[in-house]
C-alpha positions as CSV (number, residue, x, y, z in Angstrom):
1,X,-19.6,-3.1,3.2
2,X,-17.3,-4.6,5.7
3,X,-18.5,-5.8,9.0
4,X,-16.9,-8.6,10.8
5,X,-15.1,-9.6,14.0
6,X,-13.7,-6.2,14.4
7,X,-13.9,-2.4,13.1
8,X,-11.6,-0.4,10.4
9,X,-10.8,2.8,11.4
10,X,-12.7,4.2,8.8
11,X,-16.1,1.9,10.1
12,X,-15.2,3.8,13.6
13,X,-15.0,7.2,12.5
14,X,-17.9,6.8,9.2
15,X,-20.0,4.0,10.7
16,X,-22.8,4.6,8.4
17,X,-21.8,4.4,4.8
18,X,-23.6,4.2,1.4
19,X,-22.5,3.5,-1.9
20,X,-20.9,7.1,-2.8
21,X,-18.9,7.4,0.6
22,X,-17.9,4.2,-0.1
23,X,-16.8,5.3,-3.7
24,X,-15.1,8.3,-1.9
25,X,-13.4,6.1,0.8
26,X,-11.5,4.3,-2.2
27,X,-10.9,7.4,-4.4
28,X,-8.8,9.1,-1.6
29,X,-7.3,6.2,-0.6
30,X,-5.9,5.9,-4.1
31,X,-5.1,9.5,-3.7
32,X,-2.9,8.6,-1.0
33,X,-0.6,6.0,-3.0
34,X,-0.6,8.4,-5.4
35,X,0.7,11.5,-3.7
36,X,2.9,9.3,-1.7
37,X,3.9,7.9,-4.9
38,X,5.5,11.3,-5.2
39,X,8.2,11.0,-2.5
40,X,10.7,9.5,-4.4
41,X,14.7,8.4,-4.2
42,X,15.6,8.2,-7.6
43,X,17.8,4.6,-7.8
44,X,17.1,2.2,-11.0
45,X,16.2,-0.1,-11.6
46,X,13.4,0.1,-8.5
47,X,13.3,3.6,-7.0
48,X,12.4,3.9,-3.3
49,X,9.1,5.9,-2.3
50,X,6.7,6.6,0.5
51,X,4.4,4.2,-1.8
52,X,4.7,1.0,1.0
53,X,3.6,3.5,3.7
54,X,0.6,4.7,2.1
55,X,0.0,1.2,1.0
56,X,-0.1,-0.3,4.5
57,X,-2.0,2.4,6.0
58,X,-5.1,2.8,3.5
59,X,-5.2,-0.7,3.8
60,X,-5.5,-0.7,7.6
61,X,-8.0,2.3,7.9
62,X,-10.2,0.7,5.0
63,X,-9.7,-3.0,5.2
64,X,-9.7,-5.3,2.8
65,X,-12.1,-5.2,0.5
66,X,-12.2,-1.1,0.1
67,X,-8.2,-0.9,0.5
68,X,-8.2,-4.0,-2.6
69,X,-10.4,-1.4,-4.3
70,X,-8.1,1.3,-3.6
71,X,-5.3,0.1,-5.0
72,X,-6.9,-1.6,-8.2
73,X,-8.2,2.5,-8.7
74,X,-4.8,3.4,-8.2
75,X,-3.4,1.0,-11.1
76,X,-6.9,2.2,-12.8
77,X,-5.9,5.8,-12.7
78,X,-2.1,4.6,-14.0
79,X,-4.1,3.2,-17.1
80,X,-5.7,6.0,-17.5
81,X,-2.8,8.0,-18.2
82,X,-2.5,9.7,-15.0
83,X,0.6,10.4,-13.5
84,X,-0.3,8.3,-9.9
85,X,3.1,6.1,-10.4
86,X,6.7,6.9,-9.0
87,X,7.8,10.1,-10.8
88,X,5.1,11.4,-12.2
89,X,4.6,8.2,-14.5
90,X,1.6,6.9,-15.9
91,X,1.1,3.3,-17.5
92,X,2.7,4.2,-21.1
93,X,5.4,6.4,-20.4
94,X,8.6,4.0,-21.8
95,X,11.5,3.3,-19.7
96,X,14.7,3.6,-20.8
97,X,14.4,0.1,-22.9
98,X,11.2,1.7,-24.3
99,X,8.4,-0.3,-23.1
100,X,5.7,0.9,-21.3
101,X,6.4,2.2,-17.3
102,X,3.4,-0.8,-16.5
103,X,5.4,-3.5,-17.7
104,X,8.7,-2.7,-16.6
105,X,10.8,-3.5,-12.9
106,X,8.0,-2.1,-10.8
107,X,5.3,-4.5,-12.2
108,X,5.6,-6.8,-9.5
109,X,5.6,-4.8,-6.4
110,X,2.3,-2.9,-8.0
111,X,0.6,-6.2,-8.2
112,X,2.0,-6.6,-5.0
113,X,0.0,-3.6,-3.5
114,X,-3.2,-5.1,-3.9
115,X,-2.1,-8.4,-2.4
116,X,-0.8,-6.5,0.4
117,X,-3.8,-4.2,1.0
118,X,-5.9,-7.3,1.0
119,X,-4.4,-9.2,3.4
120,X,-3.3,-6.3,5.9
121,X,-7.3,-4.8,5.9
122,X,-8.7,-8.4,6.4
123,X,-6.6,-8.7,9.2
124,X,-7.2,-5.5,10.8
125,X,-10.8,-5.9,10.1
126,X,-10.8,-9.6,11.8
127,X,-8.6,-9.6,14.3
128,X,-8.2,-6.1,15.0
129,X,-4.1,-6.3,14.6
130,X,-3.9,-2.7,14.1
131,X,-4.9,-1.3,17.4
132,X,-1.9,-1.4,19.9
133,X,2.1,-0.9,18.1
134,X,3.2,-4.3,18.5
135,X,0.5,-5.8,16.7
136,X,0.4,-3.2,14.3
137,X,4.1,-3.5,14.0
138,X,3.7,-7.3,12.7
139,X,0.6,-6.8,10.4
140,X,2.6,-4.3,8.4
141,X,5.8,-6.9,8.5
142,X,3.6,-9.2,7.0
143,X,2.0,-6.7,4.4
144,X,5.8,-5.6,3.5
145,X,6.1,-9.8,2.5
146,X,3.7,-10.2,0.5
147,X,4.3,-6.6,-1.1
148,X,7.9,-7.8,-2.2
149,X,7.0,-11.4,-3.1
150,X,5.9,-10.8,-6.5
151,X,8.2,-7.8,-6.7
152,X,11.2,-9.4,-6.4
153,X,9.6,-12.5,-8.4
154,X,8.7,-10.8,-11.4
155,X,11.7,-8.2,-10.9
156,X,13.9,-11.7,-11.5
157,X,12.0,-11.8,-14.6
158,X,12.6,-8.5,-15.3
159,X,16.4,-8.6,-15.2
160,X,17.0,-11.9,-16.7
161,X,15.0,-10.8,-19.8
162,X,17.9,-7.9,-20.4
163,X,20.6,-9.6,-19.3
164,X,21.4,-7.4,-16.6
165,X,24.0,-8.2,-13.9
166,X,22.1,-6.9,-11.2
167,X,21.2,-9.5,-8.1
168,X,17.4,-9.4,-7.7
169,X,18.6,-8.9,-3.7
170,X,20.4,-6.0,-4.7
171,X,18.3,-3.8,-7.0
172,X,15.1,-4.6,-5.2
173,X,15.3,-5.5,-1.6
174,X,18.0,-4.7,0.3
175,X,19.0,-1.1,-0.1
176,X,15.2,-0.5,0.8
177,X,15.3,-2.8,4.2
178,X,16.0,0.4,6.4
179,X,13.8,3.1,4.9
180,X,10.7,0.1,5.2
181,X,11.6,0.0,8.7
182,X,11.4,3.9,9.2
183,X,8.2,3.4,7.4
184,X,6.8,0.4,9.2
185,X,8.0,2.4,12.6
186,X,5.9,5.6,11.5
187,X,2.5,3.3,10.5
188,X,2.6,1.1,13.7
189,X,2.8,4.2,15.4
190,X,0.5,6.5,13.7
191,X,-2.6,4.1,13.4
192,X,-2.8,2.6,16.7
193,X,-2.6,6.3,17.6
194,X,-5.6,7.5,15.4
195,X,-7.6,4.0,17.6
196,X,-6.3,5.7,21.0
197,X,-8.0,9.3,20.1
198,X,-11.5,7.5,18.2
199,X,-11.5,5.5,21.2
200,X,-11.5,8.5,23.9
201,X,-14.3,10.5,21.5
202,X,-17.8,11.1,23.6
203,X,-19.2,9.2,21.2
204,X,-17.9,6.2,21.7
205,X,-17.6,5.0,18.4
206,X,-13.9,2.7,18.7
207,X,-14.7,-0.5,19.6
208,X,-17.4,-2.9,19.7
């Protein structure tokens, strides 16, 4: 499904793949967000969770186009009427202004997910950034951009259209500056690590 100038992690470890482990790849990567979607700091009007972590990593082990998939089956499963988002919320469950979770603060940064995942697999799976910690450490910096551009865009939006008070700066990017660090830290660290232990298998099967 995806093979270019350099593996995924998941290409290393599942190098043969047909369509239902490719269907499986993106169901548990979904499973992932949503699970980490779970680990929650309850603020409003954006709550902080261990979403951007899972986020970054699915989207490094699977690259772009299955980690893109991911994350649509993520907001999918939300539409469904799962409970995948922050909280335990699916799509429909009203806010506190009463309109649907989907179209309230967090709109944004779910879109943003998918940009993110995108961009962070296709350059994992191209240039190979997420083998060693420092280049690991920049291809998550710039998936944690483009995760908070339309976030903070459409959170703008958000506020303006109730007249709250709140600076977009404040209720959606700076209290959550140091825990995406911690974050960042612990995926730059863990997948580069996952590439040292395929790489030293028997098999073989890290590099080309």
């Amino acid at each position: 499904m995806q093979r270019s100038g350099a593996l995924t992690l998941s290409q290393a470890v599942v190098p043969q793949t047909t369509l239902l482990t490719n269907a499986m790849l993106v169901l548990l990567g979904s499973a992932v967000v949503a699970v980490c979607a779970q680990i929650t700091i309850p603020m409003w009007p954006v709550p902080i969770t261990g979403q951007t972590f899972a986020v970054l990593v699915v989207a490094t082990v699977l690259g772009s186009t299955r980690g893109a998939l991911a994350l649509l089956a993520y907001l999918a499963e939300g539409l469904a009427g799962l409970p995948v988002f922050a909280g335990g919320n699916s799509a429909w469950v009203p806010n506190r202004f009463g309109e649907p979770y989907i179209l309230g603060s967090t709109l944004g940064y779910l879109v943003g997910f998918v940009i993110a995942a995108y961009a962070v697999g296709w350059l994992a799976e191209r240039r190979g950034m997420d083998r060693e910690v420092w280049s690991a450490s920049l291809l998550l910096l710039v998936g944690n951009v483009l995760l908070y551009l339309p976030g903070l865009i459409w959170l703008q939006i958000w506020l303006t259209a109730h007249a709250l008070p709140t600076s977009v700066w404040q209720a959606g990017l700076l209290p959550f500056i140091p825990g995406d660090l911690i974050k960042l830290v612990l995926a730059a660290t863990i997948v580069p690590g996952a590439w040292r232990f395929v790489r030293a298998r028997p098999e073989g099967m890290g590099d080309r």
